[in-house]
Each structure stands twice: as C-alpha cells, then as structure tokens.
N, C-alpha and C positions, 0 to 999 in steps of 0.2 A: 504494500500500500504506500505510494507513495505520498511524499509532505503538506502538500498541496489538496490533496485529498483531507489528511487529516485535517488541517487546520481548518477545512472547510466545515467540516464536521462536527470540531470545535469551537467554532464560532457558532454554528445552530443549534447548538447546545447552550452555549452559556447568552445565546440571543436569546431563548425560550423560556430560562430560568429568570432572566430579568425580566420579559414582558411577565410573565405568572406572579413574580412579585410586586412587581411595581406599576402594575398596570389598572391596579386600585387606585394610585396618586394621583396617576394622568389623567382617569375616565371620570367623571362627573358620577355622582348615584344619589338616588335618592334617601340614604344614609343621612347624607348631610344634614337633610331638616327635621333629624330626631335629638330633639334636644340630650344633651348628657353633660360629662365635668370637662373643664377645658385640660389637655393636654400640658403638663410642665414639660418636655422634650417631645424632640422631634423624633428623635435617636431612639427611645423608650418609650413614648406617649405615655397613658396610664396603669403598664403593666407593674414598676416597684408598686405603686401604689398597691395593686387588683393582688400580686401574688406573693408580696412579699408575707413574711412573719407575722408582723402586727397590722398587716391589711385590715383588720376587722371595724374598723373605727372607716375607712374609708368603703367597706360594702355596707354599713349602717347607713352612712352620708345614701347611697344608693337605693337602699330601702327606701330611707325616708324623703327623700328629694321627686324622687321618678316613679310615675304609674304606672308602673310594670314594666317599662323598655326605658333604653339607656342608650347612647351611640356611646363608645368609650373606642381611645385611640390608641391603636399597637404603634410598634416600630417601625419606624420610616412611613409613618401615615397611613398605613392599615386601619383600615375601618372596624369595631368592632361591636357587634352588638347582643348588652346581655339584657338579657330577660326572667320575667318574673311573672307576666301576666297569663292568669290562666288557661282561657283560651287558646295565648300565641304556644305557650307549652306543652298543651295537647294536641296541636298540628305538627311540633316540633319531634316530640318522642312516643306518638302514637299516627295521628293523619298520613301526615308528609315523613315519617321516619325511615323513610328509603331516601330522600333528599338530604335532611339534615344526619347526614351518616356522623360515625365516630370520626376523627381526624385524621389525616392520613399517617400523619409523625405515629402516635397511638395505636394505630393496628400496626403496622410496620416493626416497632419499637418491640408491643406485644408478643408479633411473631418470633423474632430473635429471638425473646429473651425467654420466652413460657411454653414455646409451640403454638401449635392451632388449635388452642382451647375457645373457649367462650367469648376471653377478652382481644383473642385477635382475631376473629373471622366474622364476616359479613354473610347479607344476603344469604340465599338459599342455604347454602352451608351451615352459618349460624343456625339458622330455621330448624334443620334438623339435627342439628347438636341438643338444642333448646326443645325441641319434641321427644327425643329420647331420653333429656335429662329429667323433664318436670314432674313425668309420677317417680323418681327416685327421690324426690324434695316434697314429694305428698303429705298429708298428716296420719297415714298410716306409717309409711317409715318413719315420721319423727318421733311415734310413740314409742316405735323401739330402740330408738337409741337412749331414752330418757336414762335406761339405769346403765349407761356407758359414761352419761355425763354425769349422773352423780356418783361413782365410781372414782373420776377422777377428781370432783372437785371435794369430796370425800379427803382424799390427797393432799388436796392444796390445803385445806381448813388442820389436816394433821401438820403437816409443815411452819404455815402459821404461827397454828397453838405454840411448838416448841419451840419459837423465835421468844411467842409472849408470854407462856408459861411462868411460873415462878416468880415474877417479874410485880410489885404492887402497884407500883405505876402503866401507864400504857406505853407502848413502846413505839419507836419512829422507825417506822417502815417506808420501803420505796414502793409505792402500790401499782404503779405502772410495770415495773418489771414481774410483780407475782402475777399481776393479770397478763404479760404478757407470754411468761413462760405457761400460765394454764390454758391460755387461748391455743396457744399453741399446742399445749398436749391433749386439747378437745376435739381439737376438727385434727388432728391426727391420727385418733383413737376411733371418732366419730364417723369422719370422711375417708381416711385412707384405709385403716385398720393398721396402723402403724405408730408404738411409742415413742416418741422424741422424749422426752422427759419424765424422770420420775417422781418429781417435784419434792420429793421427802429426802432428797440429795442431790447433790449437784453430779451431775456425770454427762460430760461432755457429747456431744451426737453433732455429726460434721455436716449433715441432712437441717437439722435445728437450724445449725452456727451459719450454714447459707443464708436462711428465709431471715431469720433476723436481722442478717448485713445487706438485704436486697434493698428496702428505701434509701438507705443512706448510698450505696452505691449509685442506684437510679440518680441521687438528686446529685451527683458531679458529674454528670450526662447530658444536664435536662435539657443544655443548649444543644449538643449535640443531635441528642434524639430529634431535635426540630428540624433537624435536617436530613432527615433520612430518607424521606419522601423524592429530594431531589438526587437521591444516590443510589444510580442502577442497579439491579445484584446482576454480576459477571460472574460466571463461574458457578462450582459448585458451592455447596455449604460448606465444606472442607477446606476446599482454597482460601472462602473469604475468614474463615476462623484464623488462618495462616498469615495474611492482610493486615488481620486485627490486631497481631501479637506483635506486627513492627511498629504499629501507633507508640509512639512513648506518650502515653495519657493513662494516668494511674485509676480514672474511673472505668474506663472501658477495661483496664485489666482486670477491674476489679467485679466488674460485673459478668464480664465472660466466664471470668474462675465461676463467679457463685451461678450462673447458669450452667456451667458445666455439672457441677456435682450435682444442683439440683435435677436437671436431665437425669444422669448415670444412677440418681437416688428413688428417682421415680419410675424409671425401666424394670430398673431390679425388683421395687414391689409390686408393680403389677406382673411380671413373669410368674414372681410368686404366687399371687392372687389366680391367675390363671391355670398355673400349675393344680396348686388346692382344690381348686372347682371342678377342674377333668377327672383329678381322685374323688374325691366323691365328699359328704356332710362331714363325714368323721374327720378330714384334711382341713378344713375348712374352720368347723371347733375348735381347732390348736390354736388361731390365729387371734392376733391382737382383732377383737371388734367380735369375733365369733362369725362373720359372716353377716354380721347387721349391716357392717360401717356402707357408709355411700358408695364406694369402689366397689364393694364385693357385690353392692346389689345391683350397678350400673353395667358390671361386665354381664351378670346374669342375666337381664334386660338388655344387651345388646346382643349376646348368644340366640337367642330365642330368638330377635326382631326379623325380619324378613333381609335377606339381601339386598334392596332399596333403602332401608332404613338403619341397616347395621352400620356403624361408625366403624374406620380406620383406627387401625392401633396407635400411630401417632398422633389421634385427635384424642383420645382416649388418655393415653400418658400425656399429652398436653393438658389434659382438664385437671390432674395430679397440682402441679404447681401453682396452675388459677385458684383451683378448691383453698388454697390454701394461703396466697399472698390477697385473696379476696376477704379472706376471711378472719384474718388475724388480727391485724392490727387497728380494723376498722371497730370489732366487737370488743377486744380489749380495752380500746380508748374510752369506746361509749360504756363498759363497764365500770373505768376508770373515774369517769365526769361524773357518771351516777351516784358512786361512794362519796367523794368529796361534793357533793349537794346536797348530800344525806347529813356530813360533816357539817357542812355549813348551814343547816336546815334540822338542829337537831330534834325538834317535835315530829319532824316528818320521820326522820329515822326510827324514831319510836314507835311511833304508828305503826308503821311498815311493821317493823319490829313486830308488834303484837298479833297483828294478821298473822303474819306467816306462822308465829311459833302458834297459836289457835288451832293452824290450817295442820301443821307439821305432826304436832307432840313430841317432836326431837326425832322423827322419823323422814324418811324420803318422800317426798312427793311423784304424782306417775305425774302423766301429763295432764288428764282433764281437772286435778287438785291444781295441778300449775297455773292453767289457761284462766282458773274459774275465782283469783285473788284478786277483786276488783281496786285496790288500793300499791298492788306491785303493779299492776298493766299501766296505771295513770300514771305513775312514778317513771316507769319503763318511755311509755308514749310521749310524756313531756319531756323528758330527757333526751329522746330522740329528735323532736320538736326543733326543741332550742338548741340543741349542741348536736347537729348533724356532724357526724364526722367528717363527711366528704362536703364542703361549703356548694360547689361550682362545677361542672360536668361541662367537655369542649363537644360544640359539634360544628362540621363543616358541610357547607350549602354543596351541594352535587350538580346543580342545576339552578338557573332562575328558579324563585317561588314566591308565591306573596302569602305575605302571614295575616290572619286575621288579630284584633286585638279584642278583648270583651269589652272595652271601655274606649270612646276617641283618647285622643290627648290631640294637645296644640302643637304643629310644630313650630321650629323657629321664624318661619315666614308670619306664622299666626293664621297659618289653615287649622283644619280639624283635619286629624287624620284616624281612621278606622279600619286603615289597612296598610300593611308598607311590603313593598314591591323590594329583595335583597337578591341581590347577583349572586351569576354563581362563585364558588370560592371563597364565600364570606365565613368568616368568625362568628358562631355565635356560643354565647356562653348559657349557660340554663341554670340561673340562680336555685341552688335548692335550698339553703338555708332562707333565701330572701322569701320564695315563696310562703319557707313555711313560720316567717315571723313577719308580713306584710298583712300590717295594723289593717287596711282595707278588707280583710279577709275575716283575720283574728281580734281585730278590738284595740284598743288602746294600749291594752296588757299583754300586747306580742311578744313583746321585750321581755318579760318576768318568766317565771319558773313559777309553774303553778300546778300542781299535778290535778289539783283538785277541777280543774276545767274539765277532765274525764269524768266524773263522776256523775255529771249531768249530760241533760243532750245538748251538742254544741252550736254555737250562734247560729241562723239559717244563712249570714250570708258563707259559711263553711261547706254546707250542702249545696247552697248555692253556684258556687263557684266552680264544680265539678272539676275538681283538682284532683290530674289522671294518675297519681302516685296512688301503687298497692298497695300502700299501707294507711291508714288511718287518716286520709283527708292530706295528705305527708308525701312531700318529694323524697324523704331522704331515701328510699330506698328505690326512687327514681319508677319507672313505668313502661306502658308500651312492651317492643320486642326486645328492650336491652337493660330491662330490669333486672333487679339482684334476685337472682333464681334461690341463693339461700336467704333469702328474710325469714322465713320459718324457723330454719337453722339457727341462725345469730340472735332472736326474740326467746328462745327456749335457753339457751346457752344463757344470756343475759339474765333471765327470769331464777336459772337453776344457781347461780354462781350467786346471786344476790339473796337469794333464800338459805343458802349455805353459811354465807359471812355473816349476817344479818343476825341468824338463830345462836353464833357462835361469840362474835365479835362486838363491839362500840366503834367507834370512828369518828374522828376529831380532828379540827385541823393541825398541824404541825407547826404553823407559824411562820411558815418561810414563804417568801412571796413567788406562788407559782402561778405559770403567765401559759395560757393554750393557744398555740401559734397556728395560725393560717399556713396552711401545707396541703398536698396531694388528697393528705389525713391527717385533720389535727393533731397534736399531740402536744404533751407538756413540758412546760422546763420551770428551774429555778432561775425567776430571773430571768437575767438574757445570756445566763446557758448555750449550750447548743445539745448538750446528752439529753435526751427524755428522759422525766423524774417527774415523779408524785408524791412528796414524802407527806406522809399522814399520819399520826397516833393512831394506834391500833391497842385496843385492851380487852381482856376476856368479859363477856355478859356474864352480870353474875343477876340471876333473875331473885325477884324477891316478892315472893306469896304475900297479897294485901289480906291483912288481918281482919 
C-alpha cells in the first residue's frame, strides 16, 4: 500500500472524527432555546460541575431551577440535555428506547471489560438475554435463596459481635467495608454459588480482590473509555490484549489484570456448575448455593430452552461479572446510607427496631415475614428515594427524535415549548435522583427523609405522573428494557441485612464528618478523603422487658 494511499485514508479518518464531534458547534439546533446554567468553560462546559464529587449542591440548583429539562454544556460546546420530566423519561427508556440507546463509550467499554453480558449488549440480543434471565429473578426463586442470605449475614452479625463483644462502650466501626465484604459474599453465595468470603476471618480470595479494585480502576480510565467508540478493533482479541500491554498507563494495566482474573475466575465456575449438572442432584448438593444460586438455575433454564432461545457460553460467563459489579457496591452503599439514617434518626431506629424483633422473636425471617414489615419497606423505599445510589444514567440519541414534555416551559426566545425536536448524536442525561426528589411531583418535602410518607397513600400528583421506574413510583432502579433485572434481589438482600443488625446491634454516629460523593455510585468518605469509609459506633442491643 502505498503512502499516498495511506494518508489519504488518514485524512478520512481523522476528517470524520472531527465532523462527528464538532459538528454540534457549527450546526445550529434547536437545543439552544432550552433554557439551562451558563457554561464556566468552553474546554469543560458544565461537566466539573455535573460529575465531579461534591456535584450535589449543583444537580439540587437543577432540580430546583428547571421543569424537568435542562440544556447543560459538555466540552468544546457539546450540547447536553438532562432530564427529569416524566413524560420526556418515558419516551426516553421505554417509547423511543431503541433511539435513546446506552452510549456508545459504555457498551464498548462494557464489552472489554465484563463480556456480553447485560450491560454491554443491545437490541435483539439484549432482548433475549433479558427473556431468558427474568423468571431466574422471579419471586419464586427469590424465596429460595432467602435462607442462603440469612446464612451469611448470620456470619456477618457473628463477626460483628466479636469486634463489639466484651466491649461497655460501643465501638467505631468502618460500616462500608463490612457491608461491603457481605454484599459481596451474598450475590456470590446467592448469584454464582461461589464463597468469596468468610466474613468470621479474613482470608484473602484473588476473585474478591479483583471486583473490589474494578471502580477504582475504571475511574483512571474514564477519559479514556470516552474514546473508545472512535477506536477500530483491528485484529483479534489477543493481539489487541498485546496492544494494550505496550500503553505505559497504569489504569488500563490495571484494569486489564483485574478483567483478566475476573474472566479466568468466572470460566472456571461455570465449567464447574456445568460439570455438577451433567452429574446429576447429588453433584450439585456439594456446591456453594446447593443449586438454588442464580447461575445454577440460569444454566438449567438455558439447557432446556429451545435452540433459538438458548444463550452462548460467552454471554453466559459474561453475565458472571455483571451479576456481580451490578450488584455490589450499589446495594452495599444503599445498605450503608440506610444504617447511618437510622444513626442519625435514632427514634426511627427504634421503631424499626421493634417491628422486626415483634416480627422475628430472635429467629429468621422467610420471605412473605420479610415483604409483609410495613415500617422496614418505608425505611427501605425512602432511603432509596432520596439516596439513589446511581444519581444520572447517559443515553445517546441514535436518530433524530422529538420528545414530548408533560408540562410546556418557556424557552429563551419566550415561546412555549411542548415538544423539543434533539438531533441525532445528542447527550442526554436521565436525572434519577432528580426525578425522584422533584418537589413538583413529591411536595415541598422532597428534600427530607421521611419514611413515614409510605405508610399512607401517596400524593395523587405521584400517581399522576406515571413515572415509568419499577419500582415504587422510583427511577432509581431505572425502567423500560434496560432496567435492573435484580431489584428483587438487592430489596431482599437490603431488607434481610437490616433485620439482622437491627435485632443484634445500636448504631450511632461516630462523629467524624462523613461527606457521600457524587460518582458512577455514590459512596462515602471522611472528609475529602479519597478511600471509602463509614465509621459509625456500633454496640450490642441489650433489650429490656417494660415492667
């Protein structure tokens, strides 16, 4: 090939990638006249603000400024629009959710690093991942994992105890790391049939030591990952692994190791699981979960399925890694926030407190005892409410589309607008915390932590709204075809772990000023820290019979 060629090549290349990015600058849209906050850079527009750390105070300003839509400005004058209004969110991840696909960086990113699981596949595909997964995540399976999850958090309350034991004061605990090593050891006991941890010691698992190092990995990437979309794949999977290893970038090393082991970690246990099932019940008994866990009853379910509907072994071990960076650190955190509100809310603690042990008598709860505690679901529900773990969900426009709005607003010309016409290739963001504390919806007392708002039937304009999240009137578990397939999962996990501490423990604050940062998934620091930490007094309930 000669020179001349190449360059030619080379210039239609890097001509293509600039019209694609910059061809939002040049073209006029009607963006424009959606009022939002003015841009401090041109170079960054509104993204410190939207994604940094302590962004919180600047999506508040957005709640409370904008009726439901925003124009807010990326870099180099990227147009960006986030949303909040209910209608435009139900064309967004349910109407039009083949337009407003995932991002391109995101499935791509996905694919690398987890396989062709859930979170990186599209379209049909998806479809049938999501068809064969959904009665694995039924309310019949979930009742049999009930005594899996109290099993282990059985575990974690012994662990605990002999931290606080002996002890007359209560003692300073980091509660983020015990919930996150039991999150961990639940959707691996639950979901794979696999122990990562034995909580009642510390004993090293190279499988754990991955998943726990993947956010922090991910996030000395992030910029990277945004550009994956504009980066061919040449070659095979092999060469480009080989590619990746001459980058001198300590994140991408860092995430290739921990996707490698997590692959090589997840091959091996489903060989195993496979293995077990060809041998028959008795092989299957031996194993971590007994053959309840999610894996053993999704290969079984896809054994059986028709050859049209049976999944690849790679999407299969793909789902392995999702099941489980889906699952972790989202439920953990929201377990997390829940205790220190309880901490800082000590009558509600008590409360709670008294239901369960009523409901319990120092014994395990099945599932329809779980579901049927009307004072842990409010506590659960508002907690998720207001402290959604995931704040902001990206979605990219595929095509021209016009969105509808439930409500005009004025744009900056001073029209009414009740529909806005968004090009394709547009940024749009899908506020889910905004939805789910926009006063317009929820009342004055959006803002507050209230559990007790469940207890009654809620405002009409709540029903009104028909706000398309699966869960309780609630974006946070998002909706449409790209919802969190385990919300069942992580509501029981939540429900059982707090019923556990609860009947065992007290909880108070520690005193140290801890700050929840705006992230992929929130989480906490001391301070402005950068390690996750939750330090909270922890002291044994000592119950005391009213005379």
């Amino acid at each position: 090939m000669n020179s001349s060629l190449l360059q030619g090549i080379a210039t239609c290349v890097v001509s293509w990638i600039m019209w694609k990015y910059f061809r939002q600058i040049i073209i006029k849209s009607s963006l424009d006249n959606i009022p939002g906050p003015a841009s401090p850079s041109f170079l960054y527009g509104n993204i410190p603000q939207f994604l940094n750390r302590d962004g919180w105070g600047f999506i508040r300003h957005l709640i409370e400024t904008y009726p439901g839509i925003a124009k807010l400005n990326g870099p180099l004058g990227h147009r960006i629009l986030f949303v909040f209004d209910p209608m435009a969110i139900h064309n967004i991840i349910v109407k039009d959710q083949h337009i407003f696909e995932e991002t391109a960086w995101f499935i791509k990113s996905m694919l690398l690093e987890l396989g062709p699981g859930l979170l990186a596949t599209l379209g049909e595909r998806h479809r049938k991942q999501r068809k064969m997964l959904n009665p694995v995540f039924s309310i019949a399976h979930m009742r049999q994992i009930i005594p899996i999850f109290n099993a282990v958090v059985n575990r974690l309350t012994t662990a605990i105890e002999s931290r606080v034991n002996n002890n007359v004061d209560a003692v300073e605990l980091d509660i983020i790391v015990w919930m996150g090593r039991a999150a961990l050891e639940l959707i691996g006991q639950a979901g794979l049939g696999y122990s990562f941890d034995p909580l009642t010691s510390d004993a090293p698992d190279a499988f754990g030591t991955a998943i726990k190092a993947f956010q922090a990995g991910q996030a000395k990437t992030s910029l990277l990952r945004r550009l994956l979309p504009y980066i061919p794949d040449v070659g095979s999977p092999w060469f480009r692994g080989k590619v990746l290893d001459l980058i001198p970038h300590e994140g991408i090393r860092q995430v290739k190791s921990i996707t490698s082991i997590m692959h090589a970690r997840s091959t091996e246990i489903y060989e195993d699981k496979k293995h077990a099932l060809v041998q028959g019940d008795e092989a299957v008994m031996r194993q971590v979960g007994e053959g309840k866990d999610i894996m053993s009853i999704l290969l079984r379910e896809n054994m059986s399925a028709s050859q049209e509907d049976r999944l690849p072994e790679e999407e299969l071990i793909g789902q392995m890694s999702t099941f489980i960076l889906a699952a972790m650190d989202t439920t953990s955190n929201a377990i997390a926030v829940t205790l220190q509100l309880l901490a800082d809310h000590p009558e509600v603690q008590e409360r709670l407190r008294r239901e369960i042990l009523e409901a319990s008598s120092g014994q395990d709860l099945d599932y329809d005892e779980l579901v049927s505690l009307p004072y842990l679901d409010a506590v659960c529900r508002e907690t998720l409410r207001l402290h959604a773990p995931i704040a902001n969900v990206f979605r990219e426009t595929r095509a021209d589309v016009v969105l509808p709005l439930s409500q005009p607003i004025k744009g900056i010309d001073g029209s009414m607008i009740n529909e806005i016409p968004i090009p394709k290739d547009t940024t749009v963001v899908v506020g889910l915390l905004a939805s789910n504390c926009n006063k317009a919806i929820w009342g004055e007392d959006a803002m507050e932590w209230k559990p007790e708002r469940w207890l009654s039937p809620l405002p009409e304009s709540v029903t009104a709204a028909k706000i398309p999240g699966i869960y309780s009137n609630l974006m946070t578990f998002l909706g449409g075809g790209r919802s969190c397939i385990g919300f069942k999962f992580s509501q029981l996990e939540m429900k059982v772990v707090l019923c556990k501490l609860l009947g065992k423990f007290t909880f108070s604050p520690s005193g140290k000023p801890v700050v929840w940062n705006l992230s992929a998934i929130r989480f906490p620091t001391v301070g402005s820290e950068t390690r996750p930490s939750l330090p909270m007094k922890v002291g044994l309930y000592k119950h005391v019979d009213p005379q």
